[in-house]
C-alpha positions, 0 to 999 in steps of 0.5 A, a space after each residue: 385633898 387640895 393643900 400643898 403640904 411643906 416642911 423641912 427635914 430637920 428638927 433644928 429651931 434655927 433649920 436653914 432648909 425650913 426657911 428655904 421651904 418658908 420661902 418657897 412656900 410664899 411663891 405658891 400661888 393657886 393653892 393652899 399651902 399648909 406649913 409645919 414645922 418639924 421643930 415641934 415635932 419630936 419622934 422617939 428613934 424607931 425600933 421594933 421595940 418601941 413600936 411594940 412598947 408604944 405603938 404609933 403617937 397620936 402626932 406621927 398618925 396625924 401628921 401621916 393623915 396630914 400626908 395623906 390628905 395632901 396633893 403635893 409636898 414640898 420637902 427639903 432636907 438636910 444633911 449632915 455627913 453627906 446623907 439626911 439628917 437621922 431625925 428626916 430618916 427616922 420619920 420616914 422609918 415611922 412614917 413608913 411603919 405606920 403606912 408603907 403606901 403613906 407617899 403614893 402619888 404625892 407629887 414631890 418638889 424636893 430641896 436642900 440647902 446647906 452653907 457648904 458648896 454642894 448645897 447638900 446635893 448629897 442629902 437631895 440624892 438620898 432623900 429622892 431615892 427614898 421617897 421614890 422607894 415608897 412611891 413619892 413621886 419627885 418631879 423637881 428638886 433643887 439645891 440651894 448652895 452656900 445658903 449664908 451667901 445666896 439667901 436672905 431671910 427678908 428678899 429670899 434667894 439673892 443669887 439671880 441665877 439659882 434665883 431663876 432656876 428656882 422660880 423655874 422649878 416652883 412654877 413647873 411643880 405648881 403647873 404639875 399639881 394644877 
């Protein structure tokens, strides 16, 4: 139980919100960090019926083993409509089915990103109250806005301001976890 688990709430091959996560996740010192992408990760969309039909897929079980055995997760979503995508809700429908105790105690850093102005603030909102609800614990969040602008693949954040409180806010999760 000593890794930090991180990934994006997308399933998108080009996700912003991983490369965010990827970022992050390089500023983590002290601490394994495990990365997975969600992009090779697909889940039928959950129903009672499929559950029923198939149970749960060897690869939901490992990854909510992967939860389990992390002391920390590092998150960020994405929105679409002002909400998490329906792939982030659906994984914790599954995760949830499968578990419902599957976030008890993780110590969450929750991010999101978008290239709109809001910096998907409305998707962070969101994804926090349903990662409490299953008793994740989110001790800091930040949202990255106009991701095209203020983000570069290679320098990372490039916006010294939200570059400041970043750092402000992945040093403050690391001592959490430390």
């Amino acid at each position: 139980m000593g890794y930090v688990l991180a990934f994006a709430g997308s399933n998108s091959s080009v996700s912003i919100n991983y490369e965010l996560v990827k970022f992050t996740s390089s500023l983590i010192n002290g601490h394994e960090v495990r990365l997975r992408d969600m992009a090779n990760c697909p889940f039928p969309m959950y129903s009672q019926d499929v559950e029923k039909e198939n149970g749960f897929s060897n690869s939901l079980v490992e990854f909510k083993n992967e939860i389990s055995n992390a002391k920390a997760l590092i998150i960020s979503v994405n929105e679409h409509n002002s909400y998490p995508s329906a792939y982030f809700k659906n994984v914790i429908d599954w995760l949830s089915r499968l578990d419902a105790q599957f976030l008890v105690d993780k110590k969450i850093l929750l991010m999101a990103t978008s290239n709109g102005g809001r910096g998907a603030i409305g998707a962070l909102e969101v994804a926090e109250k349903m990662l409490t609800r299953f008793k994740g614990d989110v001790v800091e969040s930040f949202s990255l806005p106009r991701y095209g602008e203020n983000f570069d693949k290679e320098k990372g954040i490039t916006n010294s301001d939200l570059a400041k409180i970043h750092a402000e806010k992945v040093a403050s999760f690391v001592k959490l976890i430390s």
